[in-house]
C-alpha positions as CSV (number, residue, x, y, z in Angstrom):
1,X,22.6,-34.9,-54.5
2,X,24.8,-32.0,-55.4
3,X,28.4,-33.0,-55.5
4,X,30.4,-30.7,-52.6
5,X,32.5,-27.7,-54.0
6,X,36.1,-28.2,-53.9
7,X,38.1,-26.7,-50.9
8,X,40.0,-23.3,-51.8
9,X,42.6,-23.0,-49.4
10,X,43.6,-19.8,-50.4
11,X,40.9,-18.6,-47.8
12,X,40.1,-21.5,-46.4
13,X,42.0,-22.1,-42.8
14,X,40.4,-25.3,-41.6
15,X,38.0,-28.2,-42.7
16,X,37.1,-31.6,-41.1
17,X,37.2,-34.9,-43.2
18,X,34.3,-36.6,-43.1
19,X,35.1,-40.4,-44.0
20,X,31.5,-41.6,-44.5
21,X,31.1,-39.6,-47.7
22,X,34.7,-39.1,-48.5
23,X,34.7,-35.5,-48.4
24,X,36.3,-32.3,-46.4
25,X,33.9,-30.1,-45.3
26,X,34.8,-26.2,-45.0
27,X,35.1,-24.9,-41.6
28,X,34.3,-21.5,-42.1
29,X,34.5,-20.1,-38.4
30,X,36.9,-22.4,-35.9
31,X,36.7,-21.6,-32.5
32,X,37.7,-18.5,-31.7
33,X,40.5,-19.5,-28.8
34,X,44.1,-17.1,-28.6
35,X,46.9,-18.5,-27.4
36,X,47.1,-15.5,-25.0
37,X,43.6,-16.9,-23.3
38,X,45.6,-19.6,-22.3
39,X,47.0,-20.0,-19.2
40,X,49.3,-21.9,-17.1
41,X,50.8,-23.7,-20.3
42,X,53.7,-21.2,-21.3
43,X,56.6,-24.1,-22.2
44,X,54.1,-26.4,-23.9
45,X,52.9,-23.0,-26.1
46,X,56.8,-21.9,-26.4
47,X,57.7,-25.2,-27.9
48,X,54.7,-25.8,-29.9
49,X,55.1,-22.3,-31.1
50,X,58.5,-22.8,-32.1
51,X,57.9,-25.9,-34.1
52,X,55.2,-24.2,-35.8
53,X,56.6,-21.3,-37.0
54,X,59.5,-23.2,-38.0
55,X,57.1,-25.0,-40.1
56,X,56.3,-22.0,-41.8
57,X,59.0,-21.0,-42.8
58,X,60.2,-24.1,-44.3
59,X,62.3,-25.5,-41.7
60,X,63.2,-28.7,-40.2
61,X,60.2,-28.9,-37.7
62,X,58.2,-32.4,-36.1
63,X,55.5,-34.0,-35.8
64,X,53.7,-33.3,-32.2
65,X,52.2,-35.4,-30.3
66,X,50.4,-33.3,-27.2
67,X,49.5,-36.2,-24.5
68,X,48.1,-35.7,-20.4
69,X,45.6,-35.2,-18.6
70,X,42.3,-34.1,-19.5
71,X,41.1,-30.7,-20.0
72,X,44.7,-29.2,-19.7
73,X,44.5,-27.2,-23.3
74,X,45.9,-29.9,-25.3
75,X,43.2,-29.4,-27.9
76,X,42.8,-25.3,-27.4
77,X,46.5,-24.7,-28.1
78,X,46.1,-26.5,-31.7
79,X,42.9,-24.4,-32.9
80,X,44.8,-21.3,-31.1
81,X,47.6,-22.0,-33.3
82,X,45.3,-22.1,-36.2
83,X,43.5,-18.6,-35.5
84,X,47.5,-17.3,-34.4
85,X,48.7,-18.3,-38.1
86,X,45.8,-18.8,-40.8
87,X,47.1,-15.5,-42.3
88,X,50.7,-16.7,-42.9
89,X,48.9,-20.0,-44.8
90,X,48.8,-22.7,-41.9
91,X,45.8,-24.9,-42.6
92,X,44.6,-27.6,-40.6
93,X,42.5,-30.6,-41.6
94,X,41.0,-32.5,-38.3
95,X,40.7,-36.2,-39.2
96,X,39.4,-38.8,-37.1
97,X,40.8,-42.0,-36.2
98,X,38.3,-44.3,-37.3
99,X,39.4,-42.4,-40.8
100,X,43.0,-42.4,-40.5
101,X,42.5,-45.5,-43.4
102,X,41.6,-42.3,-45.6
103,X,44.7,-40.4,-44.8
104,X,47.2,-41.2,-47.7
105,X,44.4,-40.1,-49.9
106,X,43.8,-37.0,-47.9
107,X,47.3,-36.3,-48.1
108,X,47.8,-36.6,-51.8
109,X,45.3,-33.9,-52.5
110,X,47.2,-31.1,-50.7
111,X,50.9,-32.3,-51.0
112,X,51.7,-29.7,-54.0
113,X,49.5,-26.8,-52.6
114,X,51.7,-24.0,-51.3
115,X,49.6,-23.6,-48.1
116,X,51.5,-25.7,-45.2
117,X,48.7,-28.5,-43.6
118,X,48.6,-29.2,-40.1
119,X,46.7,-33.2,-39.8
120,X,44.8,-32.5,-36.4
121,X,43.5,-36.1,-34.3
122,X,42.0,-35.5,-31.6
123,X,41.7,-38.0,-28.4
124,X,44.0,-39.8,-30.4
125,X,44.7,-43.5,-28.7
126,X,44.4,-47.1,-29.9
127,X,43.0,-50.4,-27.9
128,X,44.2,-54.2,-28.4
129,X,43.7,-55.3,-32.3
130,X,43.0,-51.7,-33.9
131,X,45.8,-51.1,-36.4
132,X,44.8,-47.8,-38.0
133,X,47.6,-45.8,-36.4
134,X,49.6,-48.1,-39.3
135,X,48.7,-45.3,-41.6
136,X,50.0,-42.6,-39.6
137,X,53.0,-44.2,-40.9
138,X,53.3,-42.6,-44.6
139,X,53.1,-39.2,-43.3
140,X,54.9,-39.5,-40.5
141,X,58.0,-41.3,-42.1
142,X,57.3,-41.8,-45.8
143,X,57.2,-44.8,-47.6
144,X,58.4,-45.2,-51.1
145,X,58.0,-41.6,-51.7
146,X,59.1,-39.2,-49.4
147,X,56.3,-38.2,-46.3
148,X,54.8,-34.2,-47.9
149,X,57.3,-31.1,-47.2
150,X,54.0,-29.2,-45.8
151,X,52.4,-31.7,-44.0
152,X,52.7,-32.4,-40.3
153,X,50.4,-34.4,-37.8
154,X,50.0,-32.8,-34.6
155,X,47.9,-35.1,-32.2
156,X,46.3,-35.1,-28.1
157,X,45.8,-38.1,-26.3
158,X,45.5,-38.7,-23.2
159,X,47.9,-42.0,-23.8
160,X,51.7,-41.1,-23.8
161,X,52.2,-44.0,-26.1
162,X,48.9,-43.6,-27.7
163,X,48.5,-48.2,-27.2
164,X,47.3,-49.5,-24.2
165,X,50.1,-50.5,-22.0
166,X,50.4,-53.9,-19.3
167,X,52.1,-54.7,-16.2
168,X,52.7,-58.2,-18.3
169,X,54.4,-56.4,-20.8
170,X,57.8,-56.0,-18.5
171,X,57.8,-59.1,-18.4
172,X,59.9,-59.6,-21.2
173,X,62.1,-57.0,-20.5
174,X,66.1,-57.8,-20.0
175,X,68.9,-56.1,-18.2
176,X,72.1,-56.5,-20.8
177,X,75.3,-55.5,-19.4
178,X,73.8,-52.9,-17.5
179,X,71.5,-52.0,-19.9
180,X,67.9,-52.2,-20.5
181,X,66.3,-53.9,-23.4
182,X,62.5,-53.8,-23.9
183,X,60.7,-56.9,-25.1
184,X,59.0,-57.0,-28.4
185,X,55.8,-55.3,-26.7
186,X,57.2,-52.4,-25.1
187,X,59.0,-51.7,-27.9
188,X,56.6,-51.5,-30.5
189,X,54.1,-49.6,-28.2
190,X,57.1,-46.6,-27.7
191,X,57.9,-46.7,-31.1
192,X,54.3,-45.1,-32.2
193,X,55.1,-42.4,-30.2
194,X,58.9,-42.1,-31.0
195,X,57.6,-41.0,-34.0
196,X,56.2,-38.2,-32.9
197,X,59.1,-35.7,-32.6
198,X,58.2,-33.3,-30.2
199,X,56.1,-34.7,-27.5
200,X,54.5,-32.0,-24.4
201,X,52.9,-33.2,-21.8
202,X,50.2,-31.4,-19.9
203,X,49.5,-32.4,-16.1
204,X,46.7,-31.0,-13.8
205,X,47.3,-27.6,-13.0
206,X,47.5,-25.9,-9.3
207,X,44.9,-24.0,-7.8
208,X,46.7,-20.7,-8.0
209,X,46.9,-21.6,-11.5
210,X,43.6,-22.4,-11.8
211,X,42.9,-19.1,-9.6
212,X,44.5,-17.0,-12.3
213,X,42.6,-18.8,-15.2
214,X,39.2,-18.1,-13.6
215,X,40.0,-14.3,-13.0
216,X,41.5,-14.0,-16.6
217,X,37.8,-15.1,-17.6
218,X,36.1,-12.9,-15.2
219,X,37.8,-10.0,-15.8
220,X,37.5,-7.3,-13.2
221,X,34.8,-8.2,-10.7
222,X,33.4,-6.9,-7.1
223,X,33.8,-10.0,-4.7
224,X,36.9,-11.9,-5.7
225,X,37.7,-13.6,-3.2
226,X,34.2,-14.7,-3.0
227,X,34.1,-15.8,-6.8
228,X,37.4,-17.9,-5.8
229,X,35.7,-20.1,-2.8
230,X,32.8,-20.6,-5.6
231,X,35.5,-21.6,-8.0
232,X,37.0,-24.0,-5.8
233,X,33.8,-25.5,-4.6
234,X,33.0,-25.9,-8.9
235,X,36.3,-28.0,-9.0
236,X,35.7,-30.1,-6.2
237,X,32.6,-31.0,-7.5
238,X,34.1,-31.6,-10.7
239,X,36.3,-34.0,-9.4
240,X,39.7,-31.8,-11.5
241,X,40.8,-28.4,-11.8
242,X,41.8,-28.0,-15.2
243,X,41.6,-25.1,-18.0
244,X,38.3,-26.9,-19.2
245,X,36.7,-26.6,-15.7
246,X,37.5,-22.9,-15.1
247,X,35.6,-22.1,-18.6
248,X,32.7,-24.4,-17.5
249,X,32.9,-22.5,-14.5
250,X,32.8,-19.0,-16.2
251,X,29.9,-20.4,-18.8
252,X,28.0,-21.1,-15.7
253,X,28.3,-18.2,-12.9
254,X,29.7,-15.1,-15.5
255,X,27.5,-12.1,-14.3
256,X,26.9,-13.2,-10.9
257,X,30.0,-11.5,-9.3
């Protein structure tokens, strides 16, 4: 077997890590999704935007953790920010969490490279006993040495605290003085997340919303109010109305109005 070629991030934007062989593969051509194509979303993309390009340019900037409902654009707005950026030398490595073990090695490779990295997980949550998110924990605060200068994790889910949480898990809860201290489960479930810096949330949108993402797809048409009751219909069907459906929508029906 030939051994793979090394990654050249000079003109490289993306690659996934695949953890059964140990080995990045180049992702030529990532999905071709603007941030302008998305819709509904404008202070999630504000404040992702902002961290990002602050991350450029070599500011303080966080880790993000993008958490809500599904089909919202939680995943779109990170490969948009890829394809908005690539040319000022953001990179992003998609790792998933079965392979998180593999990420301090990951990260050593591209800690000195002048390109700045964004760690991209995907569906990113954790059930009862799994303890991989422990080696989130180097990148995201360091350990002996300092987490990488060009390095940030940027992670959906559709958890806020990423761990499954319990209605038995208030139960050791206290009110202090007024106050409200969290037992030992609550506490270590939010401080996962804590970690994250900047965490958006993304909810179910409206159907005006979802009205205006379907006619951004279609473009101009002749029967728009007709393509609207099919739209809704599609949604109902669907059981959400979400950025996801209105493009399942489009893939199925474009041409037919």
């Amino acid at each position: 077997m030939t051994a793979p070629q090394p990654i050249d991030w000079r003109t490289l934007p993306a690659a996934i890590w695949r953890g059964r062989t140990g080995t990045l593969r180049p992702v030529p051509k990532p999905d071709p999704v603007r941030l302008d194509d998305l819709l509904g979303i404008d202070t999630q993309k504000q404040k992702i935007i902002q961290n990002t390009e602050r991350f450029l340019a070599g500011k303080p900037c966080n880790h993000v953790l993008l958490w809500g409902s599904r089909g919202t654009g939680k995943s779109s707005i990170v490969k948009a920010l890829l394809n908005e950026y690539a040319h000022k030398g953001l990179r992003v490595i998609e790792v998933d969490k079965d392979d998180l073990h593999d990420l301090p090695e990951i990260v050593d490779d591209i800690r000195d490279r002048g390109q700045r990295f964004i760690i991209y997980c995907d569906d990113l949550s954790f059930e009862d006993g799994e303890n991989q998110y422990k080696h989130l924990k180097s990148v995201l605060e360091g350990s002996l040495e300092l987490p990488p200068e060009n390095v940030r994790i940027y992670a959906t889910s559709n958890r806020r605290h990423l761990l499954p949480e319990y209605m038995s898990d208030n139960a050791e809860s206290r009110v202090v003085n007024g106050e409200l201290h969290h037992g030992d489960a609550v506490e270590e479930k939010i401080s996962l997340a804590d970690r994250f810096g900047l965490g958006l949330s993304f909810y179910p949108i409206s159907e005006p919303q979802y009205f205006a993402i379907v006619d951004h797809l279609f473009g101009e048409v002749k029967h728009r109010q007709q393509l609207h009751i099919r739209a809704r219909r599609f949604s109902i069907e669907k059981g959400v109305r979400s950025d996801r459906t209105a493009r399942q929508f489009y893939n199925q029906f474009v041409g037919e109005f």
